[in-house]
PDB file of N, CA, C, O and CB in Angstrom:
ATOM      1  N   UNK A   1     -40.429  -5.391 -21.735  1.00  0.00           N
ATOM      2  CA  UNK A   1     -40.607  -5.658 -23.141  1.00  0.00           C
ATOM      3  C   UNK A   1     -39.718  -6.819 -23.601  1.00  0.00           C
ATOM      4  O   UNK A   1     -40.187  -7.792 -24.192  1.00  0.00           O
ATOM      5  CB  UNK A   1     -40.310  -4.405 -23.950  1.00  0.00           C
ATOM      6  N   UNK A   2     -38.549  -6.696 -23.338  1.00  0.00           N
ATOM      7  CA  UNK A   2     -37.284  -7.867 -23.658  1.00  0.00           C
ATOM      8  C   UNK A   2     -38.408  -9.251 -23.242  1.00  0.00           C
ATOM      9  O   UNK A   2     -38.791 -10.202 -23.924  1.00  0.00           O
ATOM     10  CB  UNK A   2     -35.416  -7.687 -22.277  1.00  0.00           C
ATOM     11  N   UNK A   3     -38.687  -8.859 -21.876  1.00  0.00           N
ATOM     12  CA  UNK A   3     -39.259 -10.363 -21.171  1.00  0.00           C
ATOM     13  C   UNK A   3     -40.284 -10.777 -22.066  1.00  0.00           C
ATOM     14  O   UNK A   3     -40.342 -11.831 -22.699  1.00  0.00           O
ATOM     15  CB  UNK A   3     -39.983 -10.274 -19.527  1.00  0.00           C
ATOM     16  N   UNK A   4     -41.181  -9.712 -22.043  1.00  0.00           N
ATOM     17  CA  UNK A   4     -42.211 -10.220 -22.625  1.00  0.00           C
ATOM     18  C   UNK A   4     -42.030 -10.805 -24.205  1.00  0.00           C
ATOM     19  O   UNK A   4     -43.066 -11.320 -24.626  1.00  0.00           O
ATOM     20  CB  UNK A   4     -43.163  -9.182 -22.505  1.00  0.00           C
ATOM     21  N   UNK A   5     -41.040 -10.811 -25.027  1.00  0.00           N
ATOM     22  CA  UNK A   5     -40.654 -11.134 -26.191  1.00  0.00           C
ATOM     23  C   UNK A   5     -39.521 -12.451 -25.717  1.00  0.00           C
ATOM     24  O   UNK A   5     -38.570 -12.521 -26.495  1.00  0.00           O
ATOM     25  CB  UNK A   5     -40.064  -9.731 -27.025  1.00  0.00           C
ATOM     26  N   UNK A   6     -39.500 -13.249 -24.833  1.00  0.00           N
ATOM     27  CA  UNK A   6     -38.563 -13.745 -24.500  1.00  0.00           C
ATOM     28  C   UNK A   6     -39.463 -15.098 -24.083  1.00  0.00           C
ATOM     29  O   UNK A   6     -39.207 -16.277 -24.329  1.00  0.00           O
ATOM     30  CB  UNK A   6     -37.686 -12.893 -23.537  1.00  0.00           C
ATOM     31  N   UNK A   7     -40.763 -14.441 -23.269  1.00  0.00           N
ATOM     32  CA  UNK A   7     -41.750 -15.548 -23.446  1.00  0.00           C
ATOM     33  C   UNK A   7     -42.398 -15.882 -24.623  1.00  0.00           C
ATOM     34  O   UNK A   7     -42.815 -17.037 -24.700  1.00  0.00           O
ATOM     35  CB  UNK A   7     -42.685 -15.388 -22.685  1.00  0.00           C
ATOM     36  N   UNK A   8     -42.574 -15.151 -25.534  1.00  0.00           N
ATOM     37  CA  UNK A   8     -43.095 -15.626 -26.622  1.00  0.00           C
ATOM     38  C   UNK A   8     -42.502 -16.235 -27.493  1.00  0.00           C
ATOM     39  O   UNK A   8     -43.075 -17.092 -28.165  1.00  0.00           O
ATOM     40  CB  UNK A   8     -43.566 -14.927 -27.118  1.00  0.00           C
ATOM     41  N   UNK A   9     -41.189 -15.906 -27.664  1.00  0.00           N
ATOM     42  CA  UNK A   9     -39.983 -17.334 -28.272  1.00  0.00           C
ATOM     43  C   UNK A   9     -40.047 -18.415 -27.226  1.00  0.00           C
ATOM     44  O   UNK A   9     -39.685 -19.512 -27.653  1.00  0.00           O
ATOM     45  CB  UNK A   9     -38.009 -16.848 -28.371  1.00  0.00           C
ATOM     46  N   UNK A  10     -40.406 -18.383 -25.992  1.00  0.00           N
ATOM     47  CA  UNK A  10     -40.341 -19.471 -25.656  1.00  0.00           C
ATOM     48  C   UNK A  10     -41.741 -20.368 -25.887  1.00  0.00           C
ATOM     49  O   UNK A  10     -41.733 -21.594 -26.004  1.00  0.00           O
ATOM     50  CB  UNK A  10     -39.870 -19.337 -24.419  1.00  0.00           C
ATOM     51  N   UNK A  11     -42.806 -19.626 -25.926  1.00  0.00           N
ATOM     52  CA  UNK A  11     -44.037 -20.302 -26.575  1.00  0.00           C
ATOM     53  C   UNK A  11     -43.600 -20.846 -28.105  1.00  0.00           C
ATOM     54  O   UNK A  11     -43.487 -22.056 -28.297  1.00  0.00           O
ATOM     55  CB  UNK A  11     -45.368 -19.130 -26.679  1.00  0.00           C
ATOM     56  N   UNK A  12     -43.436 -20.175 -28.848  1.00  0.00           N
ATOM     57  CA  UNK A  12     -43.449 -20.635 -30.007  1.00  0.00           C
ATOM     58  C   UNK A  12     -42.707 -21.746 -30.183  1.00  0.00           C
ATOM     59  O   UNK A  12     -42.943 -22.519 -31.112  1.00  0.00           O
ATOM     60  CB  UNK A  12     -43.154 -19.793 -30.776  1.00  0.00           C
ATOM     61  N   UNK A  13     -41.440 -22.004 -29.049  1.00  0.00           N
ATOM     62  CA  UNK A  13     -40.620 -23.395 -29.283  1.00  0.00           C
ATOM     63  C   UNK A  13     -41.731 -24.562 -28.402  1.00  0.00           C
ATOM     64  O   UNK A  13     -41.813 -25.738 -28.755  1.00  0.00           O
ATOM     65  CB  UNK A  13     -38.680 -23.284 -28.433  1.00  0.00           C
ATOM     66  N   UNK A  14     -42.382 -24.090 -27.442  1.00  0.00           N
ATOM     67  CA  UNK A  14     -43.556 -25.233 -27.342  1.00  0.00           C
ATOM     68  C   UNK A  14     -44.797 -25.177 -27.972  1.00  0.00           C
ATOM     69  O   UNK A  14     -45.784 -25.709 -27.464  1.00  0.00           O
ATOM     70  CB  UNK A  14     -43.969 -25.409 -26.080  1.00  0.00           C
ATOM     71  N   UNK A  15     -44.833 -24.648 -28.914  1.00  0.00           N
ATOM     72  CA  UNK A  15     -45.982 -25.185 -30.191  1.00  0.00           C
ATOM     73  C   UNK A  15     -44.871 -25.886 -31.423  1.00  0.00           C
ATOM     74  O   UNK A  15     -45.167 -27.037 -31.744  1.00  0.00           O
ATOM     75  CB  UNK A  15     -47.099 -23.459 -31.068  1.00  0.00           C
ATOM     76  N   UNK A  16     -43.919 -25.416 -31.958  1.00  0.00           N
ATOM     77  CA  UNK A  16     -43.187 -26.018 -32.503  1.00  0.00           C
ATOM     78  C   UNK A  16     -43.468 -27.338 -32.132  1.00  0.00           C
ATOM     79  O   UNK A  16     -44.214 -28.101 -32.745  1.00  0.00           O
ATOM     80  CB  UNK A  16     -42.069 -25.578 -32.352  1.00  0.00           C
ATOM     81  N   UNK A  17     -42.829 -27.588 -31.079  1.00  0.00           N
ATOM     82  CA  UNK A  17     -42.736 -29.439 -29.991  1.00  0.00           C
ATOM     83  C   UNK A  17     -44.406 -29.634 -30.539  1.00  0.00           C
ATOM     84  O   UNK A  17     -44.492 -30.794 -30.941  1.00  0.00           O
ATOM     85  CB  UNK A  17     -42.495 -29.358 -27.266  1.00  0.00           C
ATOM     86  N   UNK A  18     -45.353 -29.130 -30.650  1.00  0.00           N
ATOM     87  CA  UNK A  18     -46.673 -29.744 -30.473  1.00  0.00           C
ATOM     88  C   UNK A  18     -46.924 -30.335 -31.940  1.00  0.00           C
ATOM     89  O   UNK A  18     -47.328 -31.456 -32.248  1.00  0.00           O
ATOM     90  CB  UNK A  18     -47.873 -28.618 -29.943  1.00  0.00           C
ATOM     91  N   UNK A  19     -46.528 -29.134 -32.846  1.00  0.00           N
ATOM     92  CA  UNK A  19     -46.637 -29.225 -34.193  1.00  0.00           C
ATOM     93  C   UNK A  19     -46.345 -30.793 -34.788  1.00  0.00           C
ATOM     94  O   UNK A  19     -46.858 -31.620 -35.541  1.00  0.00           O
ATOM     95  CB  UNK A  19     -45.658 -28.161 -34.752  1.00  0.00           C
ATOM     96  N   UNK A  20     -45.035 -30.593 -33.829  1.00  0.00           N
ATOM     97  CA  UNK A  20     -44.146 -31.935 -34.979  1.00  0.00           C
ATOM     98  C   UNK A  20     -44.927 -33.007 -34.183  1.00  0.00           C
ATOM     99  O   UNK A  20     -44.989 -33.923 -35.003  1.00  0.00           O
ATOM    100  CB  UNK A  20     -41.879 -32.229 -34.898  1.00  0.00           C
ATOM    101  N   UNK A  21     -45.431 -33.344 -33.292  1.00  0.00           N
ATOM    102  CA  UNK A  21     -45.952 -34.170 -32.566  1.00  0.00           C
ATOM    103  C   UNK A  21     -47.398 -34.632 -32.574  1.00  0.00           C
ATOM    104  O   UNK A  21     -47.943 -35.473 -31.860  1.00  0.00           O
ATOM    105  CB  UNK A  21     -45.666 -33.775 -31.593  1.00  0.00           C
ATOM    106  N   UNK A  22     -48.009 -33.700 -33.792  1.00  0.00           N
ATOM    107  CA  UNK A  22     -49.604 -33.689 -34.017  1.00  0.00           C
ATOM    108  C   UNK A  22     -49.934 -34.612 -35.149  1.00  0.00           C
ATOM    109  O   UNK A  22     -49.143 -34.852 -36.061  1.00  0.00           O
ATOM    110  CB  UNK A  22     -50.204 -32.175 -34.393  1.00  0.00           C
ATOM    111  N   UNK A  23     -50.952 -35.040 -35.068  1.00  0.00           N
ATOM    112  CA  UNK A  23     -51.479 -35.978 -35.960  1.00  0.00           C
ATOM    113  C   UNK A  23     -52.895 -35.746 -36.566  1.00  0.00           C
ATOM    114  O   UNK A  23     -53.600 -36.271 -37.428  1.00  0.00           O
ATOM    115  CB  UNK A  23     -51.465 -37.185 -35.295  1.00  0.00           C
ATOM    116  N   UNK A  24     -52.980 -34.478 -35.509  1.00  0.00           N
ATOM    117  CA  UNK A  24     -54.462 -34.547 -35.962  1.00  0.00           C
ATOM    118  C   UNK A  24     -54.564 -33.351 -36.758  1.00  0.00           C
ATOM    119  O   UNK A  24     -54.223 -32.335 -36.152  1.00  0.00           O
ATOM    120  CB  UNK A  24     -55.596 -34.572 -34.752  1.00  0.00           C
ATOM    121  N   UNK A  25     -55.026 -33.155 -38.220  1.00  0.00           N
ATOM    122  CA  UNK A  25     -55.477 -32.151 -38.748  1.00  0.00           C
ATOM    123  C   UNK A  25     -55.636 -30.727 -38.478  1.00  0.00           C
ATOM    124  O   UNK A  25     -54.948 -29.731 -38.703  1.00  0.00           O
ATOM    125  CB  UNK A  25     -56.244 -32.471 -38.912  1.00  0.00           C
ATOM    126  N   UNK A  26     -56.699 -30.937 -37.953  1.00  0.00           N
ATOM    127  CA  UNK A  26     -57.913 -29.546 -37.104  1.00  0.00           C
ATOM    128  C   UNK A  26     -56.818 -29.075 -36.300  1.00  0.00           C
ATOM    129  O   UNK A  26     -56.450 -27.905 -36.407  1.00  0.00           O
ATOM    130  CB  UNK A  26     -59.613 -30.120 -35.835  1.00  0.00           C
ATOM    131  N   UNK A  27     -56.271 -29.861 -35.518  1.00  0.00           N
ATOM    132  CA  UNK A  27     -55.194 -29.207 -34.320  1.00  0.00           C
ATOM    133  C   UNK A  27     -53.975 -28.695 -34.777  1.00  0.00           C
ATOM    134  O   UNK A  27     -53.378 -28.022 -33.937  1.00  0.00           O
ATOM    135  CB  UNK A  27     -54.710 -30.251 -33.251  1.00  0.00           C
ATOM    136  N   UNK A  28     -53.407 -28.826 -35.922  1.00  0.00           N
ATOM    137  CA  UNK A  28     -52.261 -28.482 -36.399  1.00  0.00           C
ATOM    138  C   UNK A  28     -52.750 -26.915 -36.932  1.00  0.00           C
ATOM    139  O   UNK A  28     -52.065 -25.909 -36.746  1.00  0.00           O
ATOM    140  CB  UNK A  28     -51.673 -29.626 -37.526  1.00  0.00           C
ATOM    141  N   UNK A  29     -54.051 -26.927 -37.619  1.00  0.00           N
ATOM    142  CA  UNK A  29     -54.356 -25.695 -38.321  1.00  0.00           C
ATOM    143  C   UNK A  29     -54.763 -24.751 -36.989  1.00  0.00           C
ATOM    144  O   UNK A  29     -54.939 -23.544 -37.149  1.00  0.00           O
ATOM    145  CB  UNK A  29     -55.651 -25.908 -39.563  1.00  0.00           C
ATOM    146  N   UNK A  30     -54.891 -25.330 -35.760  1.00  0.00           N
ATOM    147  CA  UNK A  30     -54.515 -24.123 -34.543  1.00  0.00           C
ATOM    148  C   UNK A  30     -53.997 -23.985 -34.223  1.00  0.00           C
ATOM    149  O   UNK A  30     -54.173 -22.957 -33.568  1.00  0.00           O
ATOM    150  CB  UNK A  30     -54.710 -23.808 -33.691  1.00  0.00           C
ATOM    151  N   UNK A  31     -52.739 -24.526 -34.066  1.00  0.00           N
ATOM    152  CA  UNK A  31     -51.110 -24.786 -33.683  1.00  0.00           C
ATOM    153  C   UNK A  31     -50.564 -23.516 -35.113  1.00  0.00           C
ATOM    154  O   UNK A  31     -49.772 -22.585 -34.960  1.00  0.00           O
ATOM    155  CB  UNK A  31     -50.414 -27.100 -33.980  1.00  0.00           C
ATOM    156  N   UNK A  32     -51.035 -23.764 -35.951  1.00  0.00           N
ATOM    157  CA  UNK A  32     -49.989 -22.651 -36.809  1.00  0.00           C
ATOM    158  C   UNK A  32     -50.665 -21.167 -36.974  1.00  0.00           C
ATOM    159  O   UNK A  32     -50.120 -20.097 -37.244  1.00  0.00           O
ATOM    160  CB  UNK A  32     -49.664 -23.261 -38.551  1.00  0.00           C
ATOM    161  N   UNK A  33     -52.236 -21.516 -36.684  1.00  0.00           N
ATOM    162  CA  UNK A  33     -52.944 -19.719 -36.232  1.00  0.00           C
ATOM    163  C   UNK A  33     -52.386 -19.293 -35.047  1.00  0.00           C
ATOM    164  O   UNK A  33     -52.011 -18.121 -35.052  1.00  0.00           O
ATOM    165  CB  UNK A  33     -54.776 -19.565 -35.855  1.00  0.00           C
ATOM    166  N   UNK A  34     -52.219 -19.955 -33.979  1.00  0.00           N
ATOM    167  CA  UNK A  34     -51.098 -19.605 -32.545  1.00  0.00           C
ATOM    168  C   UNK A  34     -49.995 -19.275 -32.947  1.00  0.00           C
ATOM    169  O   UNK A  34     -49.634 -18.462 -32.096  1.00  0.00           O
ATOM    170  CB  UNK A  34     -50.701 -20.768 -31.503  1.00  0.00           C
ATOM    171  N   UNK A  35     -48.884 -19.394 -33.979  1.00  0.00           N
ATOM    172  CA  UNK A  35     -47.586 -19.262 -34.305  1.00  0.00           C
ATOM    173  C   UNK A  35     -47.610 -18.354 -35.490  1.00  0.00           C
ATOM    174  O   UNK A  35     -46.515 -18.071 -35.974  1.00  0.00           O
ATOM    175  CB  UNK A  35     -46.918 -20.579 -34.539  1.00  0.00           C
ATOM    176  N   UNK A  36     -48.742 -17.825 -36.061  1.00  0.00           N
ATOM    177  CA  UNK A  36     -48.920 -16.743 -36.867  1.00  0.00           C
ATOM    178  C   UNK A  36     -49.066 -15.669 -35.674  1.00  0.00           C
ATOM    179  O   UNK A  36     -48.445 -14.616 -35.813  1.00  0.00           O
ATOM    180  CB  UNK A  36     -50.199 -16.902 -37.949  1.00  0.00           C
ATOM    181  N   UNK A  37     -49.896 -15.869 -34.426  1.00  0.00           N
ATOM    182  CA  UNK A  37     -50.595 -14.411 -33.886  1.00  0.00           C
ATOM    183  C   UNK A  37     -49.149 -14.212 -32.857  1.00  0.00           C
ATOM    184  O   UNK A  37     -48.565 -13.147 -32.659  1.00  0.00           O
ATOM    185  CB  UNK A  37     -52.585 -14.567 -32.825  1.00  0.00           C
ATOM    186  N   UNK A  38     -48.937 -15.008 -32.523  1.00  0.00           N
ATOM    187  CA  UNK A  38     -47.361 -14.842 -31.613  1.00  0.00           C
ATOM    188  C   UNK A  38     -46.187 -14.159 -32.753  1.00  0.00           C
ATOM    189  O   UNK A  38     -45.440 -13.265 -32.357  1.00  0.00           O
ATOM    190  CB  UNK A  38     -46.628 -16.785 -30.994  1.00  0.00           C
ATOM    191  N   UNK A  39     -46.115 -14.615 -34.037  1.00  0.00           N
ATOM    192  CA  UNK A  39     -45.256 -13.831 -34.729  1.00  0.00           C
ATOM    193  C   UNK A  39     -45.875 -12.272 -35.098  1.00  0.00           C
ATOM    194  O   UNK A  39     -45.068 -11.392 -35.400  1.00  0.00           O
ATOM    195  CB  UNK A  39     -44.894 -14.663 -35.984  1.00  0.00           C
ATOM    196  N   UNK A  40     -46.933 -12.058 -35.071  1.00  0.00           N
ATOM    197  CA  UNK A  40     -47.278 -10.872 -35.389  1.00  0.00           C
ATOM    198  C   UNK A  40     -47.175  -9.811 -34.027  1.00  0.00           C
ATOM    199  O   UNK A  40     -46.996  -8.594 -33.983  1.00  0.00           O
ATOM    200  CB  UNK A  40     -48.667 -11.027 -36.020  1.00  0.00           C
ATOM    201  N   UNK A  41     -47.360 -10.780 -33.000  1.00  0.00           N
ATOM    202  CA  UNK A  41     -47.178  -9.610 -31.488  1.00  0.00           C
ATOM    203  C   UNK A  41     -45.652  -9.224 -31.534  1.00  0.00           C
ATOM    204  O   UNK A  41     -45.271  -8.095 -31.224  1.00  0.00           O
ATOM    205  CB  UNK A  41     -47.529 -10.504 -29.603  1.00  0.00           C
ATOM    206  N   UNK A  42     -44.697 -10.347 -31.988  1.00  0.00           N
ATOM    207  CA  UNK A  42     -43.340  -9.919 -32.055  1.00  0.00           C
ATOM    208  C   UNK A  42     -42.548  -9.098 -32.795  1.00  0.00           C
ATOM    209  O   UNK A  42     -41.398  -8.698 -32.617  1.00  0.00           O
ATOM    210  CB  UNK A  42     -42.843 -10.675 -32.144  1.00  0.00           C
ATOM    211  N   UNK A  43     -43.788  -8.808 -34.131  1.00  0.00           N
ATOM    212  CA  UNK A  43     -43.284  -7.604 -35.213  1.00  0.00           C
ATOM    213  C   UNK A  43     -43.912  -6.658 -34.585  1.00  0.00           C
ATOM    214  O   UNK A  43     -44.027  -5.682 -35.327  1.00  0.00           O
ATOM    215  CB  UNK A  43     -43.696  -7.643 -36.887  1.00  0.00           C
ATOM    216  N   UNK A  44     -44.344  -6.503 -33.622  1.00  0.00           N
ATOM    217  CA  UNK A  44     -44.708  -4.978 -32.972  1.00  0.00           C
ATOM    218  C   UNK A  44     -43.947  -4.652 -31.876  1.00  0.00           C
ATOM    219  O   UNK A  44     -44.111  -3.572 -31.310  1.00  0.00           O
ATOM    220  CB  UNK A  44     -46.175  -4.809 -32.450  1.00  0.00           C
TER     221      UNK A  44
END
């Protein structure tokens, strides 16, 4: 469980990196539905 919450902070710091690095619209608004559903696996 630790691990598995240990990869998902580590995902979320490489969408972060993608976020700030995006330019494109459409892709940002899936970049932050990915960093909504990863924060919601981590409140469980």
């Amino acid at each position: 469980m630790i691990l598995e919450r240990f990869i998902m902070l580590e995902e979320l710091q490489a969408i972060d990196c993608k976020i700030h690095a995006c330019i494109d619209s459409i892709e940002l608004s899936f970049l932050e539905l990915e960093v909504k559903i990863l924060l919601i696996q981590l409140k469980e």
